[in-house]
VEXPA-349570 format. One record per atom (N, C-alpha, C): residue number from 1; chain; atom name; z, y, x. Coordinates in steps of 0.05 Angstrom, whole numbers, plus 32768, in hexadecimal, padded with zeros to 4 digits. Atoms other than C-alpha are relative to their C-alpha. Last residue first. Layout:
// VEXPA-349570
NUM;A;CA;Z;Y;X
...
//
This chain:
// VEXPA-349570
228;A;N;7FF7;7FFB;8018
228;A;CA;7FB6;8326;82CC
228;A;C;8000;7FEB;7FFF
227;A;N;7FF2;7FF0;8004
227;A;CA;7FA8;8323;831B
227;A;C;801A;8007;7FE4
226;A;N;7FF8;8014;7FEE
226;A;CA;7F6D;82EC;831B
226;A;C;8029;8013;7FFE
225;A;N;7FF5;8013;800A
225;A;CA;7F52;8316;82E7
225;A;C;8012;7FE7;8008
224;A;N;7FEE;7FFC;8014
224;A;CA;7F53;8357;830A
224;A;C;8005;7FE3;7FEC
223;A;N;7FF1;7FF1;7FF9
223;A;CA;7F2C;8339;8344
223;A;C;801C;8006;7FEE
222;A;N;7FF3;8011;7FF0
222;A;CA;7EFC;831A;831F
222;A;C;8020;8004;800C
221;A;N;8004;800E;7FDD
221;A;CA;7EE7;8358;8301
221;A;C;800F;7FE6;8001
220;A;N;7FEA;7FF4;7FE5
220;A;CA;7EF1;8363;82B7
220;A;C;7FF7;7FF1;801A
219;A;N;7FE8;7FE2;7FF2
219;A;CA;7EBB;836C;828A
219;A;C;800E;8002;8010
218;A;N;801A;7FE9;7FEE
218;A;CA;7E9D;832B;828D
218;A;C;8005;800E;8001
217;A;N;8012;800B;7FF1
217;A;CA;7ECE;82F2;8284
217;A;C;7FF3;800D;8010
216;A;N;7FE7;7FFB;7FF0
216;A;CA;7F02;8321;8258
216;A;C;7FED;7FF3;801F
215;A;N;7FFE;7FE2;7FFA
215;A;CA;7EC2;8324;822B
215;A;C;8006;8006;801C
214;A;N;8025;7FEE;7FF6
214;A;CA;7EB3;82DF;8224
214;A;C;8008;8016;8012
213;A;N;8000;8008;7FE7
213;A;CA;7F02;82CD;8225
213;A;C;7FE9;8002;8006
212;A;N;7FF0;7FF9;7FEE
212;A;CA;7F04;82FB;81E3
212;A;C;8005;7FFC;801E
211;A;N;800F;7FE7;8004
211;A;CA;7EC8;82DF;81BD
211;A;C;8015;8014;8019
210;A;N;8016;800A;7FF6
210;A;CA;7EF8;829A;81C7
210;A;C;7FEC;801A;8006
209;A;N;7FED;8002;7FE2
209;A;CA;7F32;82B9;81AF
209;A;C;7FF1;7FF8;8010
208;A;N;7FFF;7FD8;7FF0
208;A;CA;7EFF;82E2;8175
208;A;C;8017;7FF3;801C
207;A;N;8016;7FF9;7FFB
207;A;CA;7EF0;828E;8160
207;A;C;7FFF;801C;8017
206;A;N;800B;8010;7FE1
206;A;CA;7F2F;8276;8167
206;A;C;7FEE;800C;8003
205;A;N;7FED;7FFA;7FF3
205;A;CA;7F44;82AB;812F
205;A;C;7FFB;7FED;8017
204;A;N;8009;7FE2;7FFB
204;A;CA;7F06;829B;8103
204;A;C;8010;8004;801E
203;A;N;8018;8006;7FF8
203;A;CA;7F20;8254;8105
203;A;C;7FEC;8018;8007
202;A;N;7FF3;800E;7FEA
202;A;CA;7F62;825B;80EA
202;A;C;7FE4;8000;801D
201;A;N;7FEE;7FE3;7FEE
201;A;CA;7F42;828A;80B9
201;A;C;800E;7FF8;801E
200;A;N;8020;7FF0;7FFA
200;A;CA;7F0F;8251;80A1
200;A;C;800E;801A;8010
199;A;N;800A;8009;7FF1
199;A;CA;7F4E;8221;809D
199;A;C;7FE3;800A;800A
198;A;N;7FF0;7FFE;7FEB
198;A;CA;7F76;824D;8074
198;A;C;7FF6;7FF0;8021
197;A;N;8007;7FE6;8000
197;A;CA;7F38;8249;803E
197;A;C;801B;800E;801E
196;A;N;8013;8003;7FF2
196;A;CA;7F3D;81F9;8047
196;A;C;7FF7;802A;8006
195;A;N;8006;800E;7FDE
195;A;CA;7F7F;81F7;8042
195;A;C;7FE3;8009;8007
194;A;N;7FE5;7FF4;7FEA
194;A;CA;7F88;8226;8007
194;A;C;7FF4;7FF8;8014
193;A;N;800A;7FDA;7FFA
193;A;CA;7F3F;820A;7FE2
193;A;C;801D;8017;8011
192;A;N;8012;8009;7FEF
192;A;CA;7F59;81BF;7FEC
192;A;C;7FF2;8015;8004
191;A;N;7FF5;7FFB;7FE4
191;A;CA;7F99;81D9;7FC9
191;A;C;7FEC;7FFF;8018
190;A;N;801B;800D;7FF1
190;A;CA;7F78;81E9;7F8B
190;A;C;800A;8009;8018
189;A;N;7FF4;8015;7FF2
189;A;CA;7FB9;81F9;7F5F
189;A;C;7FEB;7FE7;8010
188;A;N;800A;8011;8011
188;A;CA;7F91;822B;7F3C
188;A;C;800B;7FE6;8006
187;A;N;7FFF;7FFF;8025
187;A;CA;7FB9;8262;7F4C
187;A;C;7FF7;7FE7;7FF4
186;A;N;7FE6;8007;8003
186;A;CA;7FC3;8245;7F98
186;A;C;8009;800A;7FE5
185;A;N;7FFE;8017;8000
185;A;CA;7F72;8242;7F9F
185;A;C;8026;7FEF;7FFA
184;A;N;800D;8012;8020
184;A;CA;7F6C;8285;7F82
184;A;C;8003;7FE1;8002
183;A;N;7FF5;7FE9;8010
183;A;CA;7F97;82AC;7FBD
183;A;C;7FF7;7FD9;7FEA
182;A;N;7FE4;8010;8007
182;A;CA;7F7A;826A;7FEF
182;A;C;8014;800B;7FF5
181;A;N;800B;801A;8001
181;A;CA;7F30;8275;7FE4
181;A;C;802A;7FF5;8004
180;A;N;7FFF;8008;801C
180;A;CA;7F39;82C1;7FD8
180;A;C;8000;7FDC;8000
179;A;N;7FE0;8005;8016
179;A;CA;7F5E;82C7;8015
179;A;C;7FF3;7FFE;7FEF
178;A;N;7FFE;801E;8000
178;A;CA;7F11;82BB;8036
178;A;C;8027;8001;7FF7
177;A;N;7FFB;800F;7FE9
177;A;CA;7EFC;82FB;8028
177;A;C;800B;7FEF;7FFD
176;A;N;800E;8014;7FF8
176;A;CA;7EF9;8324;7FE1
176;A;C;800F;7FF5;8018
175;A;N;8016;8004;7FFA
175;A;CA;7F21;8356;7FBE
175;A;C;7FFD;7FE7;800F
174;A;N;801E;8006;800A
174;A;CA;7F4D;8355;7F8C
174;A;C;7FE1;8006;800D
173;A;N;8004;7FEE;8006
173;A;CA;7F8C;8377;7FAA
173;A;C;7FE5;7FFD;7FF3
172;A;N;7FEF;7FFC;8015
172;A;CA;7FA9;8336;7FBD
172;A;C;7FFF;801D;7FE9
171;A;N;8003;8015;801A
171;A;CA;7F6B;8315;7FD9
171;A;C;8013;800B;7FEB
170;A;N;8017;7FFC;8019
170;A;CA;7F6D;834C;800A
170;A;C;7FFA;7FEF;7FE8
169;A;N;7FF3;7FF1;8012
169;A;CA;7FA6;832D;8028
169;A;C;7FF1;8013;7FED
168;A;N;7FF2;800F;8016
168;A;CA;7F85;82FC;804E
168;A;C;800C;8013;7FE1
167;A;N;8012;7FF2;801A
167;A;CA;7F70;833A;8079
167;A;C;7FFB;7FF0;7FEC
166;A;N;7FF6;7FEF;800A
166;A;CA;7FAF;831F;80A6
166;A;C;7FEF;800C;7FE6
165;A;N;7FE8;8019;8007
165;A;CA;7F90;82EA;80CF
165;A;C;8011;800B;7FEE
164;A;N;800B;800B;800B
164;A;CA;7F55;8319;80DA
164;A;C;8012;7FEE;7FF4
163;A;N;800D;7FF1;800C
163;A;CA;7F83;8353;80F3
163;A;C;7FF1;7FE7;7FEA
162;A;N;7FEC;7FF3;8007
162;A;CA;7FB4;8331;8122
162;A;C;7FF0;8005;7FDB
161;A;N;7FF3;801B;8010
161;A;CA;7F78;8305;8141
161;A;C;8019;800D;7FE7
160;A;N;800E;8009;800C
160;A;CA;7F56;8350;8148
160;A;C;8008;7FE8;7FF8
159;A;N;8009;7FF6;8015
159;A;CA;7F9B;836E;8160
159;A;C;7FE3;7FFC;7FF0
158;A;N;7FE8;8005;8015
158;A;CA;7FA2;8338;818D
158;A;C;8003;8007;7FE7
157;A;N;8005;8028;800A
157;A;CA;7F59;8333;81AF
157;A;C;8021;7FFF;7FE7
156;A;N;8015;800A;8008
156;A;CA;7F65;8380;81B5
156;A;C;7FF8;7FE6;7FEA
155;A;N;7FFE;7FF3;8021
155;A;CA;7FA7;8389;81D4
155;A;C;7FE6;8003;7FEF
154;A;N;7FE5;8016;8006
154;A;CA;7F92;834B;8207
154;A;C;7FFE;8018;7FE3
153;A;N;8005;8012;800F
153;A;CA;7F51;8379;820E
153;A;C;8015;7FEB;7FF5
152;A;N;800A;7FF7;8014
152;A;CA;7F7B;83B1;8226
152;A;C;7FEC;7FEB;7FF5
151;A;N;7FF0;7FFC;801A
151;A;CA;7FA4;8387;824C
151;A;C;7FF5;800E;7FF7
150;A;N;7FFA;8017;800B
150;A;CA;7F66;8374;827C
150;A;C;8014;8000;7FE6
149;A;N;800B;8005;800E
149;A;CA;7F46;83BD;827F
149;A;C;800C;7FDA;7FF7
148;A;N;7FF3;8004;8015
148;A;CA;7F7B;83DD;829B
148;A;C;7FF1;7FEC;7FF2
147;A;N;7FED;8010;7FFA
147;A;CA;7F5C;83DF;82DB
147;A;C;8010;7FEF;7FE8
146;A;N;800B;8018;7FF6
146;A;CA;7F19;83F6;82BA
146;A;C;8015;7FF3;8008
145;A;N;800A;800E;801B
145;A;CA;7F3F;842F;828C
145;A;C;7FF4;7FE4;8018
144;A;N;7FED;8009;8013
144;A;CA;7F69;8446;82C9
144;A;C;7FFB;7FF2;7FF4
143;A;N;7FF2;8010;7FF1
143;A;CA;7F29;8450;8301
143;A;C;8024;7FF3;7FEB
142;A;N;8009;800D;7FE3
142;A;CA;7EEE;846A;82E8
142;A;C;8011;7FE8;8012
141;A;N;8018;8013;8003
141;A;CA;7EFF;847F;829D
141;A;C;7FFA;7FF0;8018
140;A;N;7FF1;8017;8015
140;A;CA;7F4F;8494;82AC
140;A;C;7FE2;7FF9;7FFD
139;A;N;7FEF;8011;7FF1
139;A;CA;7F38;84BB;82F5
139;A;C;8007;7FE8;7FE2
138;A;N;800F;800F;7FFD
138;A;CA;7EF9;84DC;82D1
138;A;C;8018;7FEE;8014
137;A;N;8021;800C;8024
137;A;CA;7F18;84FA;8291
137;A;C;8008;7FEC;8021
136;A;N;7FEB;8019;800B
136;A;CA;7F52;850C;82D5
136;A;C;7FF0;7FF7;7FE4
135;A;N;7FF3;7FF4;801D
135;A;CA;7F1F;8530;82F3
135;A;C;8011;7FE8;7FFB
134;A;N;8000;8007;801A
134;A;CA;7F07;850B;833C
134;A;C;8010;800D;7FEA
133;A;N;8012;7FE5;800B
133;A;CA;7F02;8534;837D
133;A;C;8009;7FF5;7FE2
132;A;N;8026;8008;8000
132;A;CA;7F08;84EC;83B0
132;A;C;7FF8;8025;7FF2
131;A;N;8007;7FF9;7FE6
131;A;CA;7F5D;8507;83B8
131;A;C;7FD7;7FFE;7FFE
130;A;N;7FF2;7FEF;8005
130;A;CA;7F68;84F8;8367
130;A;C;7FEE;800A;801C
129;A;N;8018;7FFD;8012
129;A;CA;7F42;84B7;8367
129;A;C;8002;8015;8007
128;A;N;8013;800B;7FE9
128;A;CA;7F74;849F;83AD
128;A;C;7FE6;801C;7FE5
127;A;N;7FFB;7FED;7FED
127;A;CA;7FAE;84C2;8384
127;A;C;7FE6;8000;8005
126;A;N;800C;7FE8;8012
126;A;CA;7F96;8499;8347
126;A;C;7FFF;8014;801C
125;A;N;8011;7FFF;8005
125;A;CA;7F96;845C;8371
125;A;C;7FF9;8016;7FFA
124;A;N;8018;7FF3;7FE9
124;A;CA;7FD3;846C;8396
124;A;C;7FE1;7FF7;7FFA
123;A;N;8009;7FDE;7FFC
123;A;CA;7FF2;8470;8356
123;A;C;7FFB;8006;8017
122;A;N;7FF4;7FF4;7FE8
122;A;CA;7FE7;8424;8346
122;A;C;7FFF;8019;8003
121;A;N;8015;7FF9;7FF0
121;A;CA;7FCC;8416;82FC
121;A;C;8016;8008;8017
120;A;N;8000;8015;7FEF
120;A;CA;8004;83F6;82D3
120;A;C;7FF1;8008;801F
119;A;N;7FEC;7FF8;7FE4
119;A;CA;800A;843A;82AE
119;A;C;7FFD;7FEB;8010
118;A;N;800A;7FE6;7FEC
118;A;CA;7FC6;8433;8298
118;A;C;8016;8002;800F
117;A;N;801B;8002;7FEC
117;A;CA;7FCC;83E8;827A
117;A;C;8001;8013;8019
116;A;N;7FF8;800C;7FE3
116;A;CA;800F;83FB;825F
116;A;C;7FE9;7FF4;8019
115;A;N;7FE2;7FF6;7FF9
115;A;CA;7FF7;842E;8233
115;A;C;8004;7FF1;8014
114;A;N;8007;7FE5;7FF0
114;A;CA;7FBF;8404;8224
114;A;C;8008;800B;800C
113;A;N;8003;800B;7FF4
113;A;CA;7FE8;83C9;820D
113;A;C;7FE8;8018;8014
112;A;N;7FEC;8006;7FE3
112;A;CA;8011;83F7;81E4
112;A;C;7FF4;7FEB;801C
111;A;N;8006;7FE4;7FF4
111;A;CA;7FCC;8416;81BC
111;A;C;8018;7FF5;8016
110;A;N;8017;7FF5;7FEF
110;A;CA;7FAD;83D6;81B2
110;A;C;8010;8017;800F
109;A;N;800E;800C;7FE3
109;A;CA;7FE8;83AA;81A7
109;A;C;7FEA;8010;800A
108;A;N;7FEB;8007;7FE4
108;A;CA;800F;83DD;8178
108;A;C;7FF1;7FF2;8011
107;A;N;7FF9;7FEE;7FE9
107;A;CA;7FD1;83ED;814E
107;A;C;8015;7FFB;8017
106;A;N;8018;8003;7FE9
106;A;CA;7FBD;83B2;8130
106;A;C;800B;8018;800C
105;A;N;7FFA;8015;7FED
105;A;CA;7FF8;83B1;80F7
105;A;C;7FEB;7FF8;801B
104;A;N;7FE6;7FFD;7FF1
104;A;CA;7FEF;83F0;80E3
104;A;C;8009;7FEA;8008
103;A;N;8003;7FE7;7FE6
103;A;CA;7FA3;83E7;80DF
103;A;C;801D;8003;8007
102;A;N;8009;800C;7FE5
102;A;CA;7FAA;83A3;80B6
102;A;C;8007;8017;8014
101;A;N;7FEA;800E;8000
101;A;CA;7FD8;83CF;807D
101;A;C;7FFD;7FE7;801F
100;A;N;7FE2;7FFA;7FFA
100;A;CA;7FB2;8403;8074
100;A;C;8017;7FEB;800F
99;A;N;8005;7FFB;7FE6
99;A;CA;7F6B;83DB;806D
99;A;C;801C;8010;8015
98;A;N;800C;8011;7FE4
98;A;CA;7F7B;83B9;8036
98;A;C;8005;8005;8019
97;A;N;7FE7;8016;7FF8
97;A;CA;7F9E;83EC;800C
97;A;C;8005;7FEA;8009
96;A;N;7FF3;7FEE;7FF7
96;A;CA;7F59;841C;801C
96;A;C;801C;7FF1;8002
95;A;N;8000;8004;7FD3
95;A;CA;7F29;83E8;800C
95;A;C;8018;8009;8007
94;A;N;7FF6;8017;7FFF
94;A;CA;7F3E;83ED;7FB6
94;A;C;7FFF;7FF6;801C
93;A;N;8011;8006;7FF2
93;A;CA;7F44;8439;7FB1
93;A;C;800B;7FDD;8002
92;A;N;8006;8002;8014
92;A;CA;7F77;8460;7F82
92;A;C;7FE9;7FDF;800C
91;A;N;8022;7FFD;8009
91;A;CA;7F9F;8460;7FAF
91;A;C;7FF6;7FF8;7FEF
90;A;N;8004;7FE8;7FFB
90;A;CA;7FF7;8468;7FAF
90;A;C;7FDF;800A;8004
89;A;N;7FEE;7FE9;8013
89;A;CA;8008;842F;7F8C
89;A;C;8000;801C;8006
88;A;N;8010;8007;801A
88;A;CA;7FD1;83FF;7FB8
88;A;C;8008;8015;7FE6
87;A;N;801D;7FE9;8000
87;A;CA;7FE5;841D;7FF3
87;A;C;7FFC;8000;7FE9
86;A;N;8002;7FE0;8001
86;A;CA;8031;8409;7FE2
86;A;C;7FED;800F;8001
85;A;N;7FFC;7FFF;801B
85;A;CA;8022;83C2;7FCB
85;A;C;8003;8022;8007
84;A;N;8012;8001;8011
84;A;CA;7FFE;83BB;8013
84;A;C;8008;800B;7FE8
83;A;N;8011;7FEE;7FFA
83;A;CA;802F;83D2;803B
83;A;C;7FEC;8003;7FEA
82;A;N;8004;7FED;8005
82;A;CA;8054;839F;801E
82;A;C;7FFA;801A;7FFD
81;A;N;8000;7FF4;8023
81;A;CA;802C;8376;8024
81;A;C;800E;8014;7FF5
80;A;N;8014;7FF7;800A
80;A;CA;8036;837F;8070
80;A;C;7FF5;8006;7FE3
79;A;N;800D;8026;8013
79;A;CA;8075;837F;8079
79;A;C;7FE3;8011;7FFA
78;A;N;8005;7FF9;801A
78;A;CA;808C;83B6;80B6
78;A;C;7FF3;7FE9;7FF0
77;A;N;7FE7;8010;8011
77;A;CA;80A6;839C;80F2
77;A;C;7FFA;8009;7FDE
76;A;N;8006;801A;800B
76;A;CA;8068;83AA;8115
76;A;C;8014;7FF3;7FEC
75;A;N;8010;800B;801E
75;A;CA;806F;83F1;8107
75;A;C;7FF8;7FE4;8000
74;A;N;7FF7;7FF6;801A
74;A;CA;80A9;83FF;813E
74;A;C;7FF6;7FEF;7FDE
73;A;N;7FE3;8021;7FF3
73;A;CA;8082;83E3;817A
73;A;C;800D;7FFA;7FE1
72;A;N;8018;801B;8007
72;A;CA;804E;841E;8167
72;A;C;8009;7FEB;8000
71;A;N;8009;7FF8;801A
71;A;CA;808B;8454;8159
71;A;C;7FEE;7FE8;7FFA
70;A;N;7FED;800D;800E
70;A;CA;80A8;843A;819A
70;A;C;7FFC;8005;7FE5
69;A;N;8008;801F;7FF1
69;A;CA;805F;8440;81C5
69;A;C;8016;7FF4;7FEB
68;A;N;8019;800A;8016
68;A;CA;8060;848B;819F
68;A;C;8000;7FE5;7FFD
67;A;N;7FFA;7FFC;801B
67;A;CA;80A7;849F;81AB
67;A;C;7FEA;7FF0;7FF6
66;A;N;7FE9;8012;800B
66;A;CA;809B;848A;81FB
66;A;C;8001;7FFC;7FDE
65;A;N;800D;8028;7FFE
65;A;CA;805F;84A8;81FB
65;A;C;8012;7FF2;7FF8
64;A;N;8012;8009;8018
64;A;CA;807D;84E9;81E8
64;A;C;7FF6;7FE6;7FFA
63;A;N;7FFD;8006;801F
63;A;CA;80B4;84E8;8211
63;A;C;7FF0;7FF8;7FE6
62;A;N;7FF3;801A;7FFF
62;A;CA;8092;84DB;824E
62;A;C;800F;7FF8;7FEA
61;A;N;800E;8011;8000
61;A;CA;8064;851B;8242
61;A;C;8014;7FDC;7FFD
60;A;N;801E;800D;801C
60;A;CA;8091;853B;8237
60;A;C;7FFB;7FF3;7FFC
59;A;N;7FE7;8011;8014
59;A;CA;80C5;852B;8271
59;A;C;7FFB;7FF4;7FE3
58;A;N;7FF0;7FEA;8010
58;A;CA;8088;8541;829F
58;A;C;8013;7FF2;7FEA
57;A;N;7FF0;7FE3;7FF9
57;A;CA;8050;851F;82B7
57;A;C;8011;800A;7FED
56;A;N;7FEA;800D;7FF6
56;A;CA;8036;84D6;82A3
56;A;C;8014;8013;8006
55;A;N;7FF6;7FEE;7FF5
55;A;CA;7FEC;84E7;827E
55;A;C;8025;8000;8004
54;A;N;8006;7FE8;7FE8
54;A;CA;7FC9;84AF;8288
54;A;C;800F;8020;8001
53;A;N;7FFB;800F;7FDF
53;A;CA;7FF4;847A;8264
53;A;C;7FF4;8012;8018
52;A;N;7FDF;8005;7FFA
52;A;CA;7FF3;84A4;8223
52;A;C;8002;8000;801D
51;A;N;7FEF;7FDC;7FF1
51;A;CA;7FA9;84B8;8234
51;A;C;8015;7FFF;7FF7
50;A;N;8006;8001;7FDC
50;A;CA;7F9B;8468;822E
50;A;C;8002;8025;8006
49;A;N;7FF7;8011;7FE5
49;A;CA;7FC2;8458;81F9
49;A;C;7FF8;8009;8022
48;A;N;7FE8;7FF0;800D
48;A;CA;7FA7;8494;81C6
48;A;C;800D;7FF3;801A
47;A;N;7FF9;7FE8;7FFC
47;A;CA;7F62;8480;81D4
47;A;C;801B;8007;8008
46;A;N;7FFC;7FFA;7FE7
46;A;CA;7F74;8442;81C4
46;A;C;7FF6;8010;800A
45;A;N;7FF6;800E;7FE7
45;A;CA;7F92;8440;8188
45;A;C;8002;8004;8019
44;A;N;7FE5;7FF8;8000
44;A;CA;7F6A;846C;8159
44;A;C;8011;7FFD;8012
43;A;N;8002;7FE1;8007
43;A;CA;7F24;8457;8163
43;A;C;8019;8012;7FFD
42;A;N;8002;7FF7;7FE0
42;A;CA;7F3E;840E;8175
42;A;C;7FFD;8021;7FFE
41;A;N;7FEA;8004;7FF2
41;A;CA;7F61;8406;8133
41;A;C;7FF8;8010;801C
40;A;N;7FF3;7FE9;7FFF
40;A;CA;7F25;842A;8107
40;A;C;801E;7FFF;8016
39;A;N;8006;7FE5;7FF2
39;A;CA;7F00;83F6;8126
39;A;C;8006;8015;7FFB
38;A;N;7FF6;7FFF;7FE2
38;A;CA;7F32;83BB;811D
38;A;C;7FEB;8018;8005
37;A;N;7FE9;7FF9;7FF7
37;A;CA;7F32;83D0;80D1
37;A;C;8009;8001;801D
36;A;N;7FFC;7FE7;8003
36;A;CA;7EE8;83CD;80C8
36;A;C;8022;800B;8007
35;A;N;8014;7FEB;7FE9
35;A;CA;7ED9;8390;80EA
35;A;C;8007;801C;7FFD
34;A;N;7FF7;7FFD;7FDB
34;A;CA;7F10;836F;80C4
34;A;C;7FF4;8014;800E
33;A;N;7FE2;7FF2;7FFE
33;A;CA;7F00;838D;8082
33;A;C;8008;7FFC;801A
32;A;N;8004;7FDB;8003
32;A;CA;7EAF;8379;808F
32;A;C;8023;8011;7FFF
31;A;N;800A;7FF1;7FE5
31;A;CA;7EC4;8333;80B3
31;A;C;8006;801C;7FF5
30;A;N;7FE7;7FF8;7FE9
30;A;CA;7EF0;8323;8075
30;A;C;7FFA;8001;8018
29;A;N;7FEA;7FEE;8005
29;A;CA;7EB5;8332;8047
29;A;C;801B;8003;800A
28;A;N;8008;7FE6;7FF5
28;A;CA;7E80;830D;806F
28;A;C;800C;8017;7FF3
27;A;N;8005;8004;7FE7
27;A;CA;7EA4;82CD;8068
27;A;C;8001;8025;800F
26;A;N;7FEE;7FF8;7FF3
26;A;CA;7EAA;82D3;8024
26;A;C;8005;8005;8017
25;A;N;8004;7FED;800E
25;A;CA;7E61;82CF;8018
25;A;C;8021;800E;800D
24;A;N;8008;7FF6;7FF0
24;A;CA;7E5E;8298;804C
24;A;C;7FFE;801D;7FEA
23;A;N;7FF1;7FF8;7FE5
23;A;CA;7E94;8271;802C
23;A;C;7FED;8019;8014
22;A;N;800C;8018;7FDF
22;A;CA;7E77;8271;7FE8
22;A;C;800B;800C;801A
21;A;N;7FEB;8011;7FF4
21;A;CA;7E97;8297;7FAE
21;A;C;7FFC;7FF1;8014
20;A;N;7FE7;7FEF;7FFB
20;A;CA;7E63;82CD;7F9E
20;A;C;801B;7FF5;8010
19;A;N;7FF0;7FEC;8015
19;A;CA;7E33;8290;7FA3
19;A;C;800F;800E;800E
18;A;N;8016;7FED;800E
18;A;CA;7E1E;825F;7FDA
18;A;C;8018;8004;7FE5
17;A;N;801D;7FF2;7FEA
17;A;CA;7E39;822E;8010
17;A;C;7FF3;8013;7FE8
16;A;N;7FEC;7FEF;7FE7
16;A;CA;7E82;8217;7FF1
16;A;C;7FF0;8010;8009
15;A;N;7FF3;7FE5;8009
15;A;CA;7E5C;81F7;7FB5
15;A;C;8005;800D;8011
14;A;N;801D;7FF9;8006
14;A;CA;7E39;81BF;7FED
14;A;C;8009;801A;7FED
13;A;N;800D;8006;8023
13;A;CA;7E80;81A0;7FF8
13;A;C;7FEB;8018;7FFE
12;A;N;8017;7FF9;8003
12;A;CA;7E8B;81B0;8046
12;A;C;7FF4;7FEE;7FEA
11;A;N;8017;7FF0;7FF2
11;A;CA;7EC0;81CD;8045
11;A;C;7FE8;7FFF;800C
10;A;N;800C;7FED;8005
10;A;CA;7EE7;81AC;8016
10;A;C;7FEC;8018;8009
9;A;N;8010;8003;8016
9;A;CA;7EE6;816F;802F
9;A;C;7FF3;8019;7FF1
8;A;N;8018;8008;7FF4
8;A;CA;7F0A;818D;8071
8;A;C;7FDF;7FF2;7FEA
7;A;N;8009;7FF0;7FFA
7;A;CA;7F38;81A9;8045
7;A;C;7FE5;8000;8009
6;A;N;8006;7FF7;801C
6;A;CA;7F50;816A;8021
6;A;C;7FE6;8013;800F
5;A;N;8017;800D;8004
5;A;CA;7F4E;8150;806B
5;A;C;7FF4;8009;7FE1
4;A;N;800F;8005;7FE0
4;A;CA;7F82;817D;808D
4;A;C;7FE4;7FF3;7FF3
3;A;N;8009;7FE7;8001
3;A;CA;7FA9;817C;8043
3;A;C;7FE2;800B;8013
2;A;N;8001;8000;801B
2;A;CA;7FB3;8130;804B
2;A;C;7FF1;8023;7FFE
1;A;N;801A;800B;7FF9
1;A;CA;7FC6;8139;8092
1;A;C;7FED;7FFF;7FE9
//
């Protein structure tokens, strides 16, 4: 409780609000890594998920996916730092062993919740798309990708809570965002800067779950939400 209130002091002591070191400086350096790592996630990801799940024919094909969905499953078990210590030993670059290490951990929920999104889809829908004239581009945009569309924001909302709750670790490679407030605050034995810098991340992460039930609100039909 003690900690709970240190924190709470600390955040809103008047220092906290300005300079290199102020919360809203940091702030906008573990958005920019976040932001940037969940959009090289989706860019990669899902794509990949959703013509997995659409294309279903053939032993191939079923293999492949398969290998991929267990390859993506696969890399969550991986540590993240030390992902990190290894970008860092192998680039020269100081973003780059940052951003490695969020993106392989964001990918499994986008691209496997995809994946299962599309196959979920009924196949007398596609038939039905299929029978109308429709290309298969325009059977997975028109009618797969919109069904799907509830678990693909789930893998989304996760891999962005996943992602921001994680870019903590930039503090350890000397850059910025709100791990520097509880990296430097556990050198200096400034606990009220831990808590309270773990309590701005805690808080981010409601925030995008909240940003998340927006979304999920308006994008998806009624219908499909009542369903999922």
């Amino acid at each position: 409780m003690n900690a709970i209130l240190d924190a709470i002091r600390w955040f809103f002591h008047g220092q906290q609000w300005h300079g290199t070191d102020g919360i809203p400086h940091r702030l906008t350096e573990h958005l920019w890594y976040s932001g940037l790592a969940f959009a090289i996630t989706v860019l990669i990801a899902l794509p990949v998920g959703l013509l997995l799940g659409h294309v279903r024919r053939g032993r191939a094909a079923s293999f492949f996916g398969f290998s991929v969905i267990a390859s993506a499953n696969g890399a969550r078990a991986l540590p993240t730092l030390g992902l990190l210590i290894l970008a860092v030993l192998v680039t020269s670059s100081s973003l780059v062993p940052t951003l490695i290490p969020l993106i392989v951990l964001a990918i499994p929920p986008v691209l496997v919740n995809a994946y299962t999104g599309v196959q979920q889809v009924e196949p007398g829908l596609r038939d039905a798309a299929e029978g109308m004239g429709m290309t298969g581009t325009q059977v997975l945009w028109r009618v797969e990708a919109p069904m799907a569309l509830p678990l693909v924001l789930l893998g989304l909302r996760t891999a962005a809570i996943q992602i921001v709750s994680t870019a903590t670790i930039a503090a350890y490679v000397g850059l910025g965002g709100l791990g520097r407030f509880i990296v430097d605050g556990l050198k200096r034995q400034e606990y009220s800067s831990t808590a309270g810098g773990a309590l701005l991340v805690i808080l981010l992460a409601f925030l995008i779950q909240f940003v998340f039930a927006l979304l999920r609100r308006v994008a998806v039909s009624p219908g499909l939400r009542r369903t999922s």
